[in-house]
N, C-alpha and C positions, 0 to 999 in steps of 0.2 A: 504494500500500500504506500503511495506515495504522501510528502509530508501535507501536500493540498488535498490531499482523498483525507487522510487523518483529523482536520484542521474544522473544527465546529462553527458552524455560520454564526454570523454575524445577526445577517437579517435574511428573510427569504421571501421569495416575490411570487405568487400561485399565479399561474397558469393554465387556464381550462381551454385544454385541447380540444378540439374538436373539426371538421371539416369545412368550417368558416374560419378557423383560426387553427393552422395547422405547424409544425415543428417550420417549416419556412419563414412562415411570420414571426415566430417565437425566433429565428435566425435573425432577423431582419430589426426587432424589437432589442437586442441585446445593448446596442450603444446607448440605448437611451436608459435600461436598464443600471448599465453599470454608472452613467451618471448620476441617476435619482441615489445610488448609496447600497443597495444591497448586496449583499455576498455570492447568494445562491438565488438560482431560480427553481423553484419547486413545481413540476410537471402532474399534471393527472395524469390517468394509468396511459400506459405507450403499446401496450400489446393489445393485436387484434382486438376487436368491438364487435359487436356487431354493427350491419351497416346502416350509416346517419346516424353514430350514436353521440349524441354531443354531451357525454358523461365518461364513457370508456368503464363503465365499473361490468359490463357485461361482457367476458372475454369470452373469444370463440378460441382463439388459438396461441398458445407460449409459448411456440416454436417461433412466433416474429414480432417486430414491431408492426404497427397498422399500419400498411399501405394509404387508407385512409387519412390518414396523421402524414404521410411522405417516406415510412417506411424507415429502416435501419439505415439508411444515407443520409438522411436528413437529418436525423438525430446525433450522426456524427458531425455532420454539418454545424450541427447548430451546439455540441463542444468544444467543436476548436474555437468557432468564432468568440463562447464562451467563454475560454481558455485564456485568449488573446487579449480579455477584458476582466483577467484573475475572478472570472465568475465558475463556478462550481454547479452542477445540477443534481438536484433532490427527486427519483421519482416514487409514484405512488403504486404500489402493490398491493395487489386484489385477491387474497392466498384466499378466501374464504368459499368464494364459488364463481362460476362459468355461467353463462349464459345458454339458455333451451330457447336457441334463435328459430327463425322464420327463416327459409324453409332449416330444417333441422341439421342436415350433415353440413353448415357451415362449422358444429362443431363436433369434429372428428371423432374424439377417443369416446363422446355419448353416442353419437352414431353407431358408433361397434360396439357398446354396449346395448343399445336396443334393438339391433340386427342377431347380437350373438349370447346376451343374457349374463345370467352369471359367471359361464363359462369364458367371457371376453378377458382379456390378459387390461382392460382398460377397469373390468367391475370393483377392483379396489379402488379407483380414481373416487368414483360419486357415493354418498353418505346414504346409501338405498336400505330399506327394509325389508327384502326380498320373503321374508316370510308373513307380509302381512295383505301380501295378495295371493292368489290363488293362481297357478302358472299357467301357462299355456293346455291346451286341453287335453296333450299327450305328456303333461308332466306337471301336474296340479299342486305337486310336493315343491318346485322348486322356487317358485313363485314370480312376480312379473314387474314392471314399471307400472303405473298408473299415471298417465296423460292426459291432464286435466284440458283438452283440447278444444272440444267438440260444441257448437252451441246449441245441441239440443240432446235430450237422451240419444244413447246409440239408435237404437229401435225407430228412430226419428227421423236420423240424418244419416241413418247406413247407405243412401241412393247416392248422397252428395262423397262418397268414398269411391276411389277408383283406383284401378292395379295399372301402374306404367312400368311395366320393363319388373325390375328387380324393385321399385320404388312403390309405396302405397301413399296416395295422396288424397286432401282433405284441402280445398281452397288452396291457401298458400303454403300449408303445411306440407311436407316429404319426412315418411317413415320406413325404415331401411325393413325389408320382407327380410324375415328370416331362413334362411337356404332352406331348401325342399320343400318347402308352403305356397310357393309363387303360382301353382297347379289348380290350387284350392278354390272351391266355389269362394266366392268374397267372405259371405256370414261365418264360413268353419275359418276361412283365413285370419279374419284379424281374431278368432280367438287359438288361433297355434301363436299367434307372437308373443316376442319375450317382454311386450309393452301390453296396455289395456287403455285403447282409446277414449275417454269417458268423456262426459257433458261438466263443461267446468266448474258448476256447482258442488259435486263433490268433492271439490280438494278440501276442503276446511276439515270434514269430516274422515277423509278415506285415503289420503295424500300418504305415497308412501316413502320421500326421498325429501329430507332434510334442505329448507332452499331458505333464501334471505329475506330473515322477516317471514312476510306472505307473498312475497315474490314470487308467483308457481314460474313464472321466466330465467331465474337464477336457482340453479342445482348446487348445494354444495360442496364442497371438494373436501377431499380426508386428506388435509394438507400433512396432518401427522405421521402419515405413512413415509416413511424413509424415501421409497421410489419417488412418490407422488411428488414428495416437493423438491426433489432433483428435477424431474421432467418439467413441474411449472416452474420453477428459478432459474432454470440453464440458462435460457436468451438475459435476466437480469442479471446473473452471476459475471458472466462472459463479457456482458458490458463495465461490470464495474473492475473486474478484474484491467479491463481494457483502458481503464480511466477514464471512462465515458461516460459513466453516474458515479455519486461520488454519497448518495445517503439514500435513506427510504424512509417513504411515511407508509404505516401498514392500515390498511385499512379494514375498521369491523376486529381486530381481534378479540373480542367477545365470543363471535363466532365459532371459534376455532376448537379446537378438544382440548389443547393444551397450550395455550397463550404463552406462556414463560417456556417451554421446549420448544417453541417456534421461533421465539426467542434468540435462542439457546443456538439452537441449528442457523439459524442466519448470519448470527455472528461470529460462528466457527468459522462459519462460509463466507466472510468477509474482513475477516480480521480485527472485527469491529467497528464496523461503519458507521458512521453517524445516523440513528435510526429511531425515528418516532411512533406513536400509535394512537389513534383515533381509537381511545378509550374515555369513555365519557365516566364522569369519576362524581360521585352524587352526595352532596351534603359539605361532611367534611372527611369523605372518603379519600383516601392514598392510593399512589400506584405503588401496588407491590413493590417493593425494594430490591427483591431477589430479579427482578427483569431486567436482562441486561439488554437496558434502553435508555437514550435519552430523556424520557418524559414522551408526553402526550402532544397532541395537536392544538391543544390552546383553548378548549372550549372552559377548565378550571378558569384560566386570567378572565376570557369574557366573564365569568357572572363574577369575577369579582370586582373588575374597571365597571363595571355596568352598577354594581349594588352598591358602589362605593358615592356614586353617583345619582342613585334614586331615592328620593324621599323616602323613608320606612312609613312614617305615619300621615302622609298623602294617600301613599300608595295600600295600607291597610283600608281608607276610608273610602276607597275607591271600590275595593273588595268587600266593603261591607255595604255600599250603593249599591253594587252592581248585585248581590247576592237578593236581595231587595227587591231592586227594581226590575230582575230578570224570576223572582220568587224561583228563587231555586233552591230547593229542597236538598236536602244530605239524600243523594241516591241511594236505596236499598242495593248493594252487590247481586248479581244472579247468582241463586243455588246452586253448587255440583252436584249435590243431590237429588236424582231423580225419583223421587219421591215427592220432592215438592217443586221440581222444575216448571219455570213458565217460559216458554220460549220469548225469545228476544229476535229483533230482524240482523239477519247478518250484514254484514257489514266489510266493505275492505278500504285498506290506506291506499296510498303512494310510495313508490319510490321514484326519486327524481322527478323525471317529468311523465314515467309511465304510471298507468294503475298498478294495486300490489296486485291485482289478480282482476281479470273481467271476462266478459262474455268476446270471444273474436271480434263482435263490433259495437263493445262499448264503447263510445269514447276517452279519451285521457284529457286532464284539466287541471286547474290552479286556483286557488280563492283566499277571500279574510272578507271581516263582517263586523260592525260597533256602535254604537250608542244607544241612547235612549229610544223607545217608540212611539206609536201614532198615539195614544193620549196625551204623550206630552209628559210623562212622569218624567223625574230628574232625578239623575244621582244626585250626591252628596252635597247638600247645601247649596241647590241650587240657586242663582240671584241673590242670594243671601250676601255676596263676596267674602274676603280672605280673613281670616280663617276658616275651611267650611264648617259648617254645622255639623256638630255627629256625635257618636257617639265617643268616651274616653279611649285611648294610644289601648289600655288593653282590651276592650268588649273588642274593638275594632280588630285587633289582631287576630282574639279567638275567630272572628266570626271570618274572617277572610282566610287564614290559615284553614280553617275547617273546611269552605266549599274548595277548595283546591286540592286536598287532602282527601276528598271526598270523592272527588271528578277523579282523580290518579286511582283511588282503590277501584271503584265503577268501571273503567278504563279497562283495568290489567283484568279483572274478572270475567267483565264480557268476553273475553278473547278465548276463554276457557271453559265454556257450557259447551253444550254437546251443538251449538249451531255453533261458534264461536271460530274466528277464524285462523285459530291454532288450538283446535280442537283435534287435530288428528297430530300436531305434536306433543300435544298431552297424551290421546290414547298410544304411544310410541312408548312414553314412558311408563303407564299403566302395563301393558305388555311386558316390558322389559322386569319391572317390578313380579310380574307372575312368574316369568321367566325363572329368576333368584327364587324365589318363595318353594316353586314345582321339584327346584334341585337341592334344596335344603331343607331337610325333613324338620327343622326346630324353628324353620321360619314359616312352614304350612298357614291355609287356611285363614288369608286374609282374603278378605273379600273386593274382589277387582273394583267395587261403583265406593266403597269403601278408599280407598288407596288413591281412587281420582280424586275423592274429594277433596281429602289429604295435601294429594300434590296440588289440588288447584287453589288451596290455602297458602299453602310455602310458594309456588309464584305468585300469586296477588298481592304477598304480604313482605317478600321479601324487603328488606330496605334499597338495597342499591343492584346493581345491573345484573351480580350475578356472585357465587360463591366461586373459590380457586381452589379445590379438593385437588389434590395431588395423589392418586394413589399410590398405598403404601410409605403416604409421610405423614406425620401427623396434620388435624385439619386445622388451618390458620384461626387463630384466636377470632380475627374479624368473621370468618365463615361458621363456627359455632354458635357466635352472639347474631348473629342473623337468622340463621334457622332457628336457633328457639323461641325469638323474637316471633319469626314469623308464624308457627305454630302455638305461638301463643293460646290463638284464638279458635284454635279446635274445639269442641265440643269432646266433652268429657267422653260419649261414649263410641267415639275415635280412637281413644287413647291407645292403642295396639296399634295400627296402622301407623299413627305419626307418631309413634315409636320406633315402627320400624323404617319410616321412611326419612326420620333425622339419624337414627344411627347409618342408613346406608349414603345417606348425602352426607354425611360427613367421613365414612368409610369405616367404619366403627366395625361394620363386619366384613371384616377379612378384605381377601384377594379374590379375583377369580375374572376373568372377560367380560361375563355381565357384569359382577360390581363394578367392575373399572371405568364399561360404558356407561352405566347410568349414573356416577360421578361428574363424567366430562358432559353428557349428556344433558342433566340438568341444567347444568352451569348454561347451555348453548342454549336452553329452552328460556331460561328465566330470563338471559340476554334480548331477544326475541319479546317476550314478554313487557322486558321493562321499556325499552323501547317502541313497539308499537302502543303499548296500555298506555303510554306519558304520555313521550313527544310527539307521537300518531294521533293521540285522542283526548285524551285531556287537556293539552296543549290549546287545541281545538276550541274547545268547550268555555272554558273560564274567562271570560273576555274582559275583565276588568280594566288591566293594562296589559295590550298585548306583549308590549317589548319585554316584558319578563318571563314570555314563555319561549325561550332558547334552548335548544341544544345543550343537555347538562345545566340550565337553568335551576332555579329555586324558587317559582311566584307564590310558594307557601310560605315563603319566609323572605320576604320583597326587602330589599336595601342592606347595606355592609356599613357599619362603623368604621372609622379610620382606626383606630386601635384592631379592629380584626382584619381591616384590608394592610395593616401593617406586615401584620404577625404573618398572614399567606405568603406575602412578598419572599419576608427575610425565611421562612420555611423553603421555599422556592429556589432562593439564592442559595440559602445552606447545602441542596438537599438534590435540587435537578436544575443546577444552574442553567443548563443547554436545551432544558425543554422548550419545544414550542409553544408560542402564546398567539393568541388570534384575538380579533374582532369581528372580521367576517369571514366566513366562508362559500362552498357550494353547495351547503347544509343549512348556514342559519336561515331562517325564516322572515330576519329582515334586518339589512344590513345595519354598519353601526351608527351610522348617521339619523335614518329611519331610527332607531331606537334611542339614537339623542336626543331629538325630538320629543318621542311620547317620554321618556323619562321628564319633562316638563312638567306632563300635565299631572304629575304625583303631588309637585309644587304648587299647582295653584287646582283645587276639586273642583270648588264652588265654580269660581270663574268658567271651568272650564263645563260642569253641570246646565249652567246657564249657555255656555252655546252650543249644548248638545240639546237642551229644549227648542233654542232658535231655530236650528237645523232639522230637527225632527218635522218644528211647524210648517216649514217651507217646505219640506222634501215629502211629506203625508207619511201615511203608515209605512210600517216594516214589515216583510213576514212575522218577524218573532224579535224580541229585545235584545237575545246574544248577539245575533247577527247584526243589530244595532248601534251595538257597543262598538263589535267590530270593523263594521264601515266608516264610520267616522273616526277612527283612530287610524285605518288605513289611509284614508284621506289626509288625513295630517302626516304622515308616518311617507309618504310618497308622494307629497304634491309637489309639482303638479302632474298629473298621470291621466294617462290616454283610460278611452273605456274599456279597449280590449285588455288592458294591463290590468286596472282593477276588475273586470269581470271576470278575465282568466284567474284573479288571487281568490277571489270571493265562492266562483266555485269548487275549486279547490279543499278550501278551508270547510266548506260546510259538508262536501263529502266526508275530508276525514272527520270531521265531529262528529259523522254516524247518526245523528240527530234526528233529523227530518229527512236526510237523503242521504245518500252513500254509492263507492264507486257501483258496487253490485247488486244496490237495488234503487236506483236515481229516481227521485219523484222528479218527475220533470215539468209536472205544473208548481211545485215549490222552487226550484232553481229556476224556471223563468220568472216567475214572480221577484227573487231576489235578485237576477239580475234587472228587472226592468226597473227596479225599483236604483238601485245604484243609476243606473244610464240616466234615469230620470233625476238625481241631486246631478248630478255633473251635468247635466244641459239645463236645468236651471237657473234663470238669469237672473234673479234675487238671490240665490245662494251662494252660487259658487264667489262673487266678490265679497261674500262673509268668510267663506272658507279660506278666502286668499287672505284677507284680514286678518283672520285671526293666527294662520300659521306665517304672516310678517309680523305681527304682531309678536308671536314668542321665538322670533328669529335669534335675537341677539341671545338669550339663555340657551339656544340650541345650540347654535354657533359656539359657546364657550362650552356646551357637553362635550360636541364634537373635539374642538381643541384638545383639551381636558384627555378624553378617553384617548385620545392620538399619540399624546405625549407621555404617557402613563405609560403605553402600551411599546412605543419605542423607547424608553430610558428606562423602563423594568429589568429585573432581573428576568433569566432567559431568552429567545430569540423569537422578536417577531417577526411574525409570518401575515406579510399586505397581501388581500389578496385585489387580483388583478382592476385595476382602478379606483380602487379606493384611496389614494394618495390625493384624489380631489374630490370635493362632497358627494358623498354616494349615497343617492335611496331607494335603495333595489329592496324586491319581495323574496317572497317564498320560489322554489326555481318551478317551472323554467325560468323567470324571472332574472335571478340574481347570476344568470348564464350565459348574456347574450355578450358576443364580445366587441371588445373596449378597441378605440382609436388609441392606439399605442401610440401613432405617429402625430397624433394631434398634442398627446401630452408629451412626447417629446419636444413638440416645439414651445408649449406655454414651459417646461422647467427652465428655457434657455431663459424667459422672460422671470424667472420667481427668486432673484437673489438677493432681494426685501421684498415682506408682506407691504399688500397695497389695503391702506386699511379700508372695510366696506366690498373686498372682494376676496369671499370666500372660501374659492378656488383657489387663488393666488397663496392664501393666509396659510392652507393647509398643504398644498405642496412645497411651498415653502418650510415650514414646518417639519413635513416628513424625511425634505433631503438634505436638512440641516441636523437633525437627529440620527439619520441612517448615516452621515458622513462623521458622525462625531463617532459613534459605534465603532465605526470599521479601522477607526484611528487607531485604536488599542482599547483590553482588557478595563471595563468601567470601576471596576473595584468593589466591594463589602457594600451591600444595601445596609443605611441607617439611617429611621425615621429621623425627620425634623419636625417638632410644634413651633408654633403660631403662639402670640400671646394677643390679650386683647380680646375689646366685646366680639366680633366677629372670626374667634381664631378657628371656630368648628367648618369655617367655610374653606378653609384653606389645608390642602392637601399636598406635602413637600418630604421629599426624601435626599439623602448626597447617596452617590457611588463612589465611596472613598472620599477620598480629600480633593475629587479631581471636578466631578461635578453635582450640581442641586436643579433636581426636579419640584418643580410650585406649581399647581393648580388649582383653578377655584374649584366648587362642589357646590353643589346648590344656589346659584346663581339667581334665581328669580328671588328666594327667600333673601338672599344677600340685601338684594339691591332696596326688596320692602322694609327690610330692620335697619336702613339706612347707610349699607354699605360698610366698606371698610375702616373707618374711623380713624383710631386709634390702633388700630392692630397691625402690630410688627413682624417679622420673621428676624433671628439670629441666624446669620450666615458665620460661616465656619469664617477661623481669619487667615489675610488676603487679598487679594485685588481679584474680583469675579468679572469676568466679559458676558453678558446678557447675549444669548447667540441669535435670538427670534430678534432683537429692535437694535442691537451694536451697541446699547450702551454698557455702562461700566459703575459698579457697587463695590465697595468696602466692606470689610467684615463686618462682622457685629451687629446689631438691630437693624433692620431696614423696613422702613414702612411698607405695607404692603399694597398701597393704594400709590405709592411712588413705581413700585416693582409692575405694576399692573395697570400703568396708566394708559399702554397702547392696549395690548393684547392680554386675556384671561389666562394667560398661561406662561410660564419665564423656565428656560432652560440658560444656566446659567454655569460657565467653565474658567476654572480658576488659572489665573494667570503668573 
């Protein structure tokens, strides 16, 4: 490894690939790259896609880079040019699953799996459950795939099936005949195959091959297998060996069976590369310590630059309006008990910009939805003004905590009844549980609708994403306080079942191939779980303030004290200096400017109550008040925005809420209603110049969020990761959204203009800003994170840390509240001593007390380096 392979970035610059924006442009974009300040440029996945995929998480093939993308030339191409610019390239790996493309043998080694069954030398590649079908009809023991394909029962659409050559085809679909069947009348044909064609309603329930999330489109890989992840690493291995990638960001390790041996293996196999993991880490959850990794992708720093920044007790009174005014009840969980099951309508998410799962010609879509409705009720202290009216810091917090807490358990449960759309990875685990019990006579005679229940307790209930059961080591302290936690709430005469099914999740009994899988097992299931139950669904649902519902977010416990957002930092520094940190991604659901924004309206309820009645008056009714909440905070959160862009968020959002509509069963007189109703505030010509009003009106405290979160986020400890265009104000949605790509050449040409902020422009203020921070980075090593306080009536507003003796991070926090308690006053900062150079305005401070209304007379935010 060379000492620049070795050599941990600085900063890194995401780039989403895709076939509008391919490795040539990412060539062509590098000079201006390496002028803005960053280290490394950070790639989405570069192997095969399927085709038009402007994501790359759906691979067909790890024998090459995508042709699509310009192919393994381009990508060397665009390292030397790299190279020549001491920039370094980051890419992203997809170890977790493959794509089940259209038509089907674009992906090879599943092709020979479903032409040749289990017998294919590919069948250890994909996560199958081969015994929970029933096989072909001359071998019923062996069992088959299950291809959740078809849009109508078999029995329905067997005319629209037809035999070409060696190929069984289904519209755009191609399924490989299995040799010696090609003879076969059609109806005995497709059942000799080593697949089972089915109407795609029954995946949820019958689905027998481990895939992402609800994704029935991505298969997942048994990356753990020794072979397997030689065959899918080679083309990455080979490049980095070649000095042609230089780290990895892993993506989904939740996923995976063994997160830390994956680990383990990559880094033998790279000597140890600089390598991250898109582990979303919940509460005040840690990444394992034994993974040897840099840290995670950043989504930990977002909620805490985000909460350090959001009013607590706004943003409580806002969740206790909204719970209110949308009368939202503490939802009753669905039963696993069938005994007293009521059915629920099923339901599926998104991933990216496809459905997790639909009919051949559902549609795929985008959405968000907010405020008040047609009578005109008002959140919290409406017209009233500031301070809103409400209830006290704690009734408020109980009751907003609660529905949000409320909506996450509701969330993770649905998913797991018997229509629920990881109900057939719950019955995997049931099975697998009879399996142990059948082979061990002292564990006999539990009862399988018993042991569902069980597990569908310990996933609804678990705390965080997922347990790290290592068989045969003992089980980590955090993964026993979770399971009992979450079996808490069994029902006494359970007690044998979740007996047994806490000692086997935590390994308690023994060794053996089953207990091993349903260790790792688990762990994949509850991943899966906790992610579509939150960020799929809950996420959705709680509309209060949307910016708080992020990717590893907290909107149960909304805002960060600076003594906690300290304590993360210097944890961070200590402990994973070189983790990545983010603000936005091609995950969050809306980028960090959008979230500067509504983090506003936590500051001011009332005011903001009041023109969510105005707007309701003028805009008439709503389908329903979440939706309410939701539109008008999209509104603010992306203005100004075309209808197609909020239409496309809005339907979106109220599918995944599962609410009223959903991808798999769309009311479609309810989503046209919510959209005509959105088209209709945006062509409103009494509205929309309220709406422009009021989001100029809280411009200047956006403005200073933005700042604020930028400069935090570059002078912190670890490395951040911009993603692509966000170095000038960006208010992108949920993706496709937050996808579409960026004139690289345009901001090439404003950095040449940004070598002082023009005050009053934006744009200017913040790339100015970012390549004034990215250049101070790349200069050298920043030193030991160590708080600084404020003294003085307004010192809680000011947020300041040094890196050493070399430089001091200040920013405002709560900016609208500042300015109503009259500002800065009297409140000083001590600077370390010295002569400091102000790097945002060129002026020049003295050690020792400095006013903070001096330090802060241009710009909300002072980066400041000792001379």
């Amino acid at each position: 490894m060379t000492s620049a392979q070795s050599r941990p970035p600085t900063a890194s610059y995401r780039l989403q690939l895709q076939p509008a924006f391919t490795l040539h442009d990412a060539r062509r974009a590098v000079p201006y790259l390496a002028a803005l300040g960053v280290s490394h440029l950070h790639l989405s996945p570069l192997l095969e896609a399927a085709p038009g995929s402007t994501h790359g998480y759906d691979t067909v093939d790890h024998t090459r880079i995508s042709e699509q993308l310009g192919g393994e030339a381009a990508l060397r191409a665009l390292a030397a040019e790299a190279h020549r610019h001491d920039l370094r390239l980051i890419a992203d790996v997809v170890p977790n699953h493959m794509a089940l493309p259209v038509p089907e043998q674009l992906n090879q080694p599943l092709w020979q799996v479903l032409r040749d069954g289990p017998d294919s030398p590919y069948a250890a590649w994909f996560d199958i459950d081969w015994s929970a079908q029933d096989g072909p009809a001359d071998a019923p023991e062996r069992g088959r795939v299950l291809l959740p394909l078809l849009g109508g029962r078999l029995g329905e659409v067997l005319d629209q099936l037809t035999v070409d050559g060696e190929v069984l085809r289904y519209h755009e679909h191609a399924l490989p005949i299995r040799p010696g069947t090609g003879h076969l009348p059609l109806a005995e044909l497709v059942r000799h195959q080593w697949y089972r064609p089915a109407w795609w309603r029954v995946a949820d329930s019958e689905l027998n091959y481990r895939r992402f999330f609800t994704v029935n489109q991505l298969i997942a890989v048994r990356v753990e297998v020794p072979e397997v992840f030689e065959a899918t690493h080679r083309t990455l291995l080979r490049l980095h060996a070649d000095g042609v990638l230089d780290g990895f960001r892993i993506d989904h390790p939740d996923g995976l069976a063994d997160p830390r041996g994956y680990l383990r293996r990559l880094a033998a196999a790279t000597g140890g590369a600089y390598t991250v993991v898109e582990k979303i880490l919940t509460g005040e959850e840690r990444l394992p310590a034994d993974w040897p990794c840099a840290g995670t992708t950043g989504y930990d720093a977002l909620r805490r630059i985000d909460g350090v920044l959001t009013d607590h007790l706004g943003a409580e009174r806002l969740a206790t309006a909204y719970r209110a005014d949308c009368a939202v009840a503490e939802p009753a969980p669905p039963s696993h008990d069938p005994a007293h099951f009521e059915p629920t309508r099923p339901s599926a998410g998104s991933w990216h910009d496809a459905p997790a799962r639909s009919a051949p010609t559902d549609p795929g879509g985008p959405g968000a939805g907010a405020a008040p409705g047609p009578d005109g009720a008002r959140p919290p202290g409406a017209g009233t003004g500031e301070p809103a009216a409400g209830p006290p810091a704690g009734a408020a917090g109980a009751a907003g905590t609660a529905g949000m807490l409320a909506e996450i358990r509701h969330g993770r449960a649905e998913l797991l009844t018997p229509d629920g759309e990881l109900s057939a990875e719950l019955g995997r685990l049931v099975r697998l549980v009879g399996r142990i019990c059948a082979a061990d006579t002292g564990l006999a005679d539990h009862p399988a609708w018993a042991v569902r229940e069980v597990l569908a307790e310990l996933l609804t209930a678990y705390p965080v994403y997922r347990p790290y059961v290592v068989p045969g080591e003992p089980a980590p302290p955090e993964a026993v306080e979770g399971v009992s936690a979450a079996l808490a709430g069994v029902p006494a005469r359970l007690s044998g079942a979740a007996g047994l099914v806490r000692a086997l999740a935590l390994g308690e009994h023994g060794r053996g191939p089953a207990k091993d899988e349903f260790c790792a097992r688990l762990g994949q299931t509850a991943a899966a779980v906790a992610a579509k139950g939150v960020e799929d669904t809950a996420f959705y649902r709680f509309n209060a303030l949307i910016g708080l519902n992020e990717v590893g977010g907290s909107p149960a416990r909304p805002g960060l004290s600076p003594a906690e957002f300290h304590a993360w930092y210097g944890y961070l520094d200590a402990h994973r200096p070189h983790s990545m940190t983010a603000l936005s991604t091609h995950d969050t659901k809306r980028s960090a400017d959008a979230r500067a924004r509504l983090a506003v309206l936590a500051e001011l309820p009332g005011r903001w109550a009041a023109e969510c009645a105005a707007w309701t008056t003028a805009a008439g009714p709503c389908p329903d008040r979440p939706t309410a909440w939701l539109l008008w905070q999209t509104l603010v959160a992306a203005w100004p925005i075309t209808p197609e862009r909020l239409g496309s968020t809005l339907l979106k959002s109220v599918r995944e809420a599962k609410l009223a509509t959903s991808w798999t069963d769309p009311d479609e007189r309810y989503e046209r209603a919510v959209l005509d109703h959105a088209r209709g505030a945006l062509a409103n010509a009494s509205l929309r110049p309220r709406i422009e009003g009021f989001v100029d009106s809280i411009a200047p405290y956006a403005r200073s969020n933005s700042l604020a979160a930028a400069l935090l986020h570059l002078t912190g400890p670890g490395v951040p990761d911009l993603y692509q265009g966000s170095e000038e104000p960006l208010h992108t949605l949920v993706d496709p959204d937050n996808r579409a790509p960026v004139d690289l050449d345009a901001l090439a040409v404003r950095l040449t203009d940004s070598a002082a902020p023009r005050h009053g422009d934006p744009a200017r203020e913040k790339l100015h800003l970012t390549t004034t921070a990215l250049h101070l980075r790349r200069a050298g090593e920043p030193g030991p994170y160590r708080p600084l306080a404020a003294v003085g009536p307004a010192a809680g507003h000011l947020l300041a840390f040094a890196r050493g003796g070399r430089t001091v991070t200040a920013v405002t926090r709560l900016p609208y509240g500042l300015e109503r308690s009259g500002g800065w006053r009297t409140t000083t900062l001590e600077l370390p001593p010295g002569t400091w150079h102000e790097e945002l305005t060129q002026r020049r401070f003295g050690g020792g007390q400095v006013p903070v209304a001096e330090l802060f007379a241009t710009l909300p935010v002072a980066l400041l380096v000792q001379t």
